[in-house]
C-alpha positions as CSV (number, residue, x, y, z in Angstrom):
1,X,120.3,147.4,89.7
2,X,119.2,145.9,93.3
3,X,115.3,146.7,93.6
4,X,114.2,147.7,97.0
5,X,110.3,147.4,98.4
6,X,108.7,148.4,101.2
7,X,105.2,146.8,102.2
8,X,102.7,145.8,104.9
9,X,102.8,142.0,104.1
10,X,104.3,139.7,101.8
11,X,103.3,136.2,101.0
12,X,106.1,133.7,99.5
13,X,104.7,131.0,97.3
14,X,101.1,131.3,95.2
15,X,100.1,128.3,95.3
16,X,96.8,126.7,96.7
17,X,97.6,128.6,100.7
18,X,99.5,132.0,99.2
19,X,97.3,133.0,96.5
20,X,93.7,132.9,98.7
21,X,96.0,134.8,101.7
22,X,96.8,137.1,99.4
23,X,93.3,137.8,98.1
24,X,92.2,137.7,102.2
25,X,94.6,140.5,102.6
26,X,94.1,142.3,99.6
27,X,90.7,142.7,100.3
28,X,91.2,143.7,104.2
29,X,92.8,146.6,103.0
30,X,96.5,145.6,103.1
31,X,99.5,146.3,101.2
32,X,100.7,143.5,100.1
33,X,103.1,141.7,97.8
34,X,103.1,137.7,96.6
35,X,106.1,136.0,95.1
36,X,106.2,132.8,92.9
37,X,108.8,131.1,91.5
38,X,106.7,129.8,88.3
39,X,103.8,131.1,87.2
40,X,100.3,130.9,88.8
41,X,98.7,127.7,88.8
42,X,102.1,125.7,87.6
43,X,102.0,122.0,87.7
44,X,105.9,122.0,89.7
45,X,104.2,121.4,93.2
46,X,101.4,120.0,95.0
47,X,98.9,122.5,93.7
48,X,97.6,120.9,90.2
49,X,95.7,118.3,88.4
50,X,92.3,119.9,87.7
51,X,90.4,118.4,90.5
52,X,90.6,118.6,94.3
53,X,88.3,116.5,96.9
54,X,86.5,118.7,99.3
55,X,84.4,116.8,101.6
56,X,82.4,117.5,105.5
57,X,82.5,114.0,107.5
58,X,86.5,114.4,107.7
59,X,88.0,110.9,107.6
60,X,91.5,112.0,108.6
61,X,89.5,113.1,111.8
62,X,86.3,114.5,113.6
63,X,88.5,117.8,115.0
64,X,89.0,118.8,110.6
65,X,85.2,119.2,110.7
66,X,84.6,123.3,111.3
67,X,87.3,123.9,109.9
68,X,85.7,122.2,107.0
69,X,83.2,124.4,107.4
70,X,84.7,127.2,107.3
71,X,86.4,126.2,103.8
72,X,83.1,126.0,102.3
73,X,82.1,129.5,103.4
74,X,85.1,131.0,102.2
75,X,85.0,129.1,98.8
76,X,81.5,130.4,98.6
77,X,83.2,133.9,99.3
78,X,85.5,133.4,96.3
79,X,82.9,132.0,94.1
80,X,81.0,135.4,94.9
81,X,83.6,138.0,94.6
82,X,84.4,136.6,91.6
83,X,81.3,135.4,89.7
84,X,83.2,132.5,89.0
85,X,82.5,128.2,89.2
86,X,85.2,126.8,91.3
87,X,83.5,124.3,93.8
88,X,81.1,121.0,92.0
89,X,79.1,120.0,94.1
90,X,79.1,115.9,93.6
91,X,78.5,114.6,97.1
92,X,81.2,112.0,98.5
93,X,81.2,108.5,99.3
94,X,83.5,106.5,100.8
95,X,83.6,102.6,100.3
96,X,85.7,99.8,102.2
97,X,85.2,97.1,104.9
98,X,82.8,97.9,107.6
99,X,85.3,98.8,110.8
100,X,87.9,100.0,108.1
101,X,89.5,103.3,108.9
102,X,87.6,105.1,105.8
103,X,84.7,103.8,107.0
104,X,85.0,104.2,110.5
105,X,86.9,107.7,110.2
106,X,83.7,109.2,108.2
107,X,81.1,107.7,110.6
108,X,83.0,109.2,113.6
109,X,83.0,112.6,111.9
110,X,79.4,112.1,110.6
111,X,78.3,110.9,114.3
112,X,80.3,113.8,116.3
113,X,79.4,116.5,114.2
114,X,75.5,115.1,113.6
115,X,76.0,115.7,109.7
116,X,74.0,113.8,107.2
117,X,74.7,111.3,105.8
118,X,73.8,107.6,104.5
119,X,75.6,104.1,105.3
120,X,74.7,101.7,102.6
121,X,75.0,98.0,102.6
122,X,77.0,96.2,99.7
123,X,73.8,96.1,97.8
124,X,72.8,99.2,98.0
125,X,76.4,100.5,97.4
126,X,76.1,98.4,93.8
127,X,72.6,99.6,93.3
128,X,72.9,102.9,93.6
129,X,76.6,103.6,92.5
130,X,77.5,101.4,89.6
131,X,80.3,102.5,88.5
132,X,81.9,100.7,91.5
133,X,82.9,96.7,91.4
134,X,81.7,96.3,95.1
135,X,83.5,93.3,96.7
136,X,82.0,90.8,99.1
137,X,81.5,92.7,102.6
138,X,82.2,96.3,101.3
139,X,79.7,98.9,102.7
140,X,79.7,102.5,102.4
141,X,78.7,106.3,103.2
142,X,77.9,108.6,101.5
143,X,77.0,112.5,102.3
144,X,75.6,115.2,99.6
145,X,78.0,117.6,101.5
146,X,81.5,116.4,98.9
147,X,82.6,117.8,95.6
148,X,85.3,118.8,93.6
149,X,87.5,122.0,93.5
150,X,89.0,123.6,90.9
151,X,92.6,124.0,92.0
152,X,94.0,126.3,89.0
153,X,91.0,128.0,88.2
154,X,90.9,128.8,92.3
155,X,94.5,129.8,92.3
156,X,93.8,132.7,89.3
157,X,90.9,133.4,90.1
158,X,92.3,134.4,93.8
159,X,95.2,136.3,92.1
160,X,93.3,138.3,89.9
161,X,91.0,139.8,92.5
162,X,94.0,140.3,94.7
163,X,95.8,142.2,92.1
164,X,92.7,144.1,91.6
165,X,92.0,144.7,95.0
166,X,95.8,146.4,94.8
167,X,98.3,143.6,95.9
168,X,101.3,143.4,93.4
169,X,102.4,140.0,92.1
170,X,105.8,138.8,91.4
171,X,106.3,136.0,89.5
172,X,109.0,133.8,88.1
173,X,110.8,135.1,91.1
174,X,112.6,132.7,93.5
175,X,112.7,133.7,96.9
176,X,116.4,132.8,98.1
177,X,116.6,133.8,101.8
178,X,114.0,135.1,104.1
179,X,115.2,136.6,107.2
180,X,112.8,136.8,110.4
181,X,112.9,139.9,112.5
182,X,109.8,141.0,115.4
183,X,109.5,144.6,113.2
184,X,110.7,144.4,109.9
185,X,111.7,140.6,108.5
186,X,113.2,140.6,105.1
187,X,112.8,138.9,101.9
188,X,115.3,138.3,99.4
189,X,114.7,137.2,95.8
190,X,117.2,137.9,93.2
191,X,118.2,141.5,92.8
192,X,114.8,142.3,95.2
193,X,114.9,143.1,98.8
194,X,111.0,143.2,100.0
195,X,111.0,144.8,103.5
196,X,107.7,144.4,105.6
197,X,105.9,144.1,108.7
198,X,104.8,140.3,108.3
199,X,105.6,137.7,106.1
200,X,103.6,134.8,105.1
201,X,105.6,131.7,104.0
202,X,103.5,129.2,102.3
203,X,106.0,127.9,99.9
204,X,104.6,124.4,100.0
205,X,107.6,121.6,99.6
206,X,110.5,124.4,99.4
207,X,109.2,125.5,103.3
208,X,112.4,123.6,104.6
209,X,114.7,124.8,102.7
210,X,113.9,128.5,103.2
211,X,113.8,127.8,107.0
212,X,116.1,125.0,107.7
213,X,116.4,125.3,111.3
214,X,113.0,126.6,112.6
215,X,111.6,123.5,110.5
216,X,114.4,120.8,111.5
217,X,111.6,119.9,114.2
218,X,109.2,119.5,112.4
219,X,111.4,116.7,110.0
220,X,108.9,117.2,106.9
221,X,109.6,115.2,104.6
222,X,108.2,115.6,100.3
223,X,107.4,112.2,98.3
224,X,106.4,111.8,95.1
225,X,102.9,110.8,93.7
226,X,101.1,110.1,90.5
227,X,97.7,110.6,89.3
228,X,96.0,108.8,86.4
229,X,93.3,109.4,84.1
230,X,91.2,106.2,82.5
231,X,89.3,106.6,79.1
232,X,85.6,105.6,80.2
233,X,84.5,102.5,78.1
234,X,80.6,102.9,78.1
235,X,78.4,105.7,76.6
236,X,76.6,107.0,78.6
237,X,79.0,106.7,81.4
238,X,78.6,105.3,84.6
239,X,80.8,107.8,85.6
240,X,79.1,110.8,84.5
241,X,77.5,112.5,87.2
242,X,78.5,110.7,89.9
243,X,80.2,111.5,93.4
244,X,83.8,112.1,94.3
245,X,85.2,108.9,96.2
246,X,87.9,107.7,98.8
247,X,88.3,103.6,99.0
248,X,90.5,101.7,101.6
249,X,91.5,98.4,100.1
250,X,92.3,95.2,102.1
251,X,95.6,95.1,102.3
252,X,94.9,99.1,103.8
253,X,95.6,101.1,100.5
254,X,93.8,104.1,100.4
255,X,92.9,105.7,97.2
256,X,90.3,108.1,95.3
257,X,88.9,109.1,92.7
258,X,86.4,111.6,90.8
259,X,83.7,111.7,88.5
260,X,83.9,111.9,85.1
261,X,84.5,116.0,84.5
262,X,85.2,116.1,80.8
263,X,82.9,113.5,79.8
264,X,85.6,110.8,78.9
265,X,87.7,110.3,81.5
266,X,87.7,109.4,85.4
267,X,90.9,110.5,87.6
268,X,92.7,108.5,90.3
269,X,95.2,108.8,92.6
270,X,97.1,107.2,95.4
271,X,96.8,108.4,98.7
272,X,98.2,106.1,100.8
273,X,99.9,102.4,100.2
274,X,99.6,99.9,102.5
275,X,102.0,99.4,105.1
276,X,105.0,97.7,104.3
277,X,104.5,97.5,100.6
278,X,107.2,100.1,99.8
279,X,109.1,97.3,97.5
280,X,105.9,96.6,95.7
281,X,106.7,97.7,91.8
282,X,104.8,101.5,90.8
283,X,104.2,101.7,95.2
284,X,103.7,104.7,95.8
285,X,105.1,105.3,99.4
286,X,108.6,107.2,100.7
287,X,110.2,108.1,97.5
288,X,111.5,111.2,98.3
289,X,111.6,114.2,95.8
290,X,113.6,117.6,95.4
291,X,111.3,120.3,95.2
292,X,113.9,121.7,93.0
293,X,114.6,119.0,90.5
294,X,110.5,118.0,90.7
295,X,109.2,114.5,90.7
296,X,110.3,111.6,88.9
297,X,108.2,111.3,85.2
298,X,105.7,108.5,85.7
299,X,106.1,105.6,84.3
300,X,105.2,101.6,83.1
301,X,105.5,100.6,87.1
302,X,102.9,103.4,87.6
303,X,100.4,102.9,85.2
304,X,99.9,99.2,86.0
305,X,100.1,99.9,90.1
306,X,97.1,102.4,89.1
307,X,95.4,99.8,86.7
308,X,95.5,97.1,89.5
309,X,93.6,99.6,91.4
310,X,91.0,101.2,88.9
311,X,90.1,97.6,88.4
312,X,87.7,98.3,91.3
313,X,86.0,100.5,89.0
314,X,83.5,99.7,86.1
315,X,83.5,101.1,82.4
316,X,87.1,102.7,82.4
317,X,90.3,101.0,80.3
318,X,92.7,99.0,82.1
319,X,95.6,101.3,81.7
320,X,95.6,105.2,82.5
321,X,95.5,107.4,79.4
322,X,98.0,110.0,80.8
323,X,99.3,110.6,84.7
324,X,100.9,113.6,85.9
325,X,103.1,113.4,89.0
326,X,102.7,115.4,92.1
327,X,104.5,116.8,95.4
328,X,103.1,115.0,99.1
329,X,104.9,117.4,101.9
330,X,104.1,115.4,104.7
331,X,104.5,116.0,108.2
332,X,105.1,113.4,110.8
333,X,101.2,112.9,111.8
334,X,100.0,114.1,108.7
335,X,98.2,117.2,110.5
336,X,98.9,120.8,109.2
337,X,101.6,123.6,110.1
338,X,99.6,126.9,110.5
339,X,100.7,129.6,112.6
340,X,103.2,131.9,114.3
341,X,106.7,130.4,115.4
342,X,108.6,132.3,118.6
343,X,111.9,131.4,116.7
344,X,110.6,132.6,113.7
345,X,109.3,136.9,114.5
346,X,107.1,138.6,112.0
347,X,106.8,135.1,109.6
348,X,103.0,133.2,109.9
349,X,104.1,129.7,108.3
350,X,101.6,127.5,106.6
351,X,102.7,124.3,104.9
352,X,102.8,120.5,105.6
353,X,99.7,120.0,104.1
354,X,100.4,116.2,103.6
355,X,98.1,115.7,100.8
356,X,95.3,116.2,101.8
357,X,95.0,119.9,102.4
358,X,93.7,121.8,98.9
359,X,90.1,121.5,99.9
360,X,90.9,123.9,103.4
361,X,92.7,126.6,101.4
362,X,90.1,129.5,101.4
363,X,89.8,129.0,105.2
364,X,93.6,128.7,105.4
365,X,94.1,131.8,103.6
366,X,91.6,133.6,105.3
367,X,93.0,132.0,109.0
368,X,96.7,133.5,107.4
369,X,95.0,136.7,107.0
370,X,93.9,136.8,110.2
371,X,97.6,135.9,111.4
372,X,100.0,138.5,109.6
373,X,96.9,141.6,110.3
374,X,96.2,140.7,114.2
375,X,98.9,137.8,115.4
376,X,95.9,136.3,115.9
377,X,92.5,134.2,114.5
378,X,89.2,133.0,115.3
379,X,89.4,130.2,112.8
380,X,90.0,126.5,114.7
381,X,93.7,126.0,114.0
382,X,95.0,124.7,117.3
383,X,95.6,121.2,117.2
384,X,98.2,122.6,113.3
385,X,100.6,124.6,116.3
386,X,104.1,125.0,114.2
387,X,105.5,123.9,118.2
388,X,103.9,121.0,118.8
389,X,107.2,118.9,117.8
390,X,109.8,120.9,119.9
């Protein structure tokens, strides 16, 4: 039998964006209803692998910065409401050639927003962070303002208080159709029509396919990605204690990494290859991914692309214990969607978070909030404008 629901809001997709909106809305007072296909805190989107970067002197660009801010307030928000540990606070650092676009993108940020911070020489870089091979020229910055989110233990911990707060979850419940309308847009999933005043759509890589044409615009576009853990080699380790990190290679290969957080091994990932090395074996660049079907199982081509790379770091094995894959949904200049759509009445949109988007999720949820209770927010969202393709 066909279930029907009426409600204030509902938010599609409880992942890392959904599951803080619906805690910000659950806690304003709203009735509200979330929907997820799997179960909260899956590892089937971009929304897993036990550690997130959150970091202040934005490299990606000076203009992240308050909204950085804002994250931190709102995580602190969480972590209060809850009486739970979801933010480490590690510092960052950031190493590469001096003029390098890590380098130069965190000084910028650093110099516009006058934050603190500390540029270190080669030598001091291999003095005071060991755990790096520093090569010839390499400098460095580092700010105490970095650390490490939790991203399961942020998505539950959300979802909990929202449920408690009176919001009703759905899960393993796929959303098939949502239908936009200035009054009363609908919601489909399975047998369960949800009827309500707003929707919030943050369904992560399955965004396009639930809105074709209001997102043809936008051409997002999901590719696949692999993180790797590496055994440490040395007792105690180097790794232990020490801050998260972004490094730009030569060649312009960006990657990061984290501290040691269980006391044996160091994660790495990919962020983005060179350009032009797309037929380099384990590259991770452009290979494209159905949300549905998930990304391709890492394998040999992967391990030993993240080996040549964690080679660049000091007391780990040469090859990656395990890897998990991952979901990028990237959108053509790699800056957010957040916001209202005039094609798209009574639906706020978030998604196209390109990667690099976990550590803004309390501030994105709270910004969604905002959105589906007063069409409007406060929160420095402009330059993500869901029309700034058309």
């Amino acid at each position: 039998m066909a279930e029907h629901i009426e409600t204030d809001t509902v938010v599609v997709g409880l992942g890392a964006m959904g599951a803080q909106a619906l805690w910000q809305l659950a806690r304003s007072g709203v009735d509200a209803v979330g929907v997820e296909q799997y179960s909260p805190g899956h590892s089937r989107g971009s929304s897993h692998g036990e550690s997130r970067i959150i970091r202040t002197a934005y490299l990606e660009g000076a203009e992240y910065v308050p909204f950085v801010h804002a994250a931190w307030r709102a995580w602190a928000d969480l972590e209060e409401a809850s009486g739970s540990c979801l933010v480490l606070r590690t510092g960052a650092l950031v190493l590469g050639a001096p003029g390098s676009a890590a380098v130069a993108g965190t000084l910028t940020a650093a110099g516009h927003h006058g934050l603190a911070h500390s540029r270190l020489s080669g030598q001091e870089l291999a003095e005071r962070f060991p755990q790096h091979a520093v090569r010839p020229g390499e400098e460095g910055v580092f700010e105490e303002e970095g650390g490490v989110v939790l991203p399961e233990a942020a998505i539950t911990t959300a979802l909990r208080l929202a449920r408690a707060a009176g919001a009703e979850v759905l899960t393993g419940t796929r959303v098939t159709r949502i239908e936009p309308d200035p009054d009363r847009p609908r919601v489909l999933a399975g047998d369960t029509e949800i009827r309500a005043r707003r929707v919030v759509v943050t369904a992560g890589a399955w965004l396009p396919q639930l809105l074709p044409d209001a997102m043809a615009p936008v051409r997002m576009r999901v590719e696949r990605r692999v993180l790797g853990w590496f055994r440490t080699t040395q007792d105690p380790s180097p790794h232990a204690g020490g801050p998260v990190f972004a490094r730009d290679e030569p060649d312009g290969t960006t990657w990061y990494g984290f501290p040691s957080l269980d006391g044996r091994t160091v994660k790495i990932g990919i962020h983005a290859e060179a350009p032009g090395s797309g037929d380099r074996p384990g590259a991770q660049w452009g290979e494209p991914v159905d949300p549905d079907a998930g990304p391709r199982k890492p394998d040999g081509a992967d391990a030993r692309r993240l080996a040549e790379l964690a080679a660049g770091l000091r007391g780990v094995e040469e090859l990656p214990e395990r890897m998990a894959p991952c979901m990028y949904t990237m959108t053509p200049d790699e800056h957010f969607v957040i916001g209202l759509r005039r094609d798209l009445p009574g639906l706020v949109l978030a998604g196209g978070f390109s990667g690099h988007g976990y550590k803004f999720a309390s501030a994105v949820g709270e910004a969604l909030s905002d959105l589906a209770r007063h069409g409007r927010t406060d929160l420095p969202i402009g330059m993500f404008d869901p029309h700034r393709w058309d």
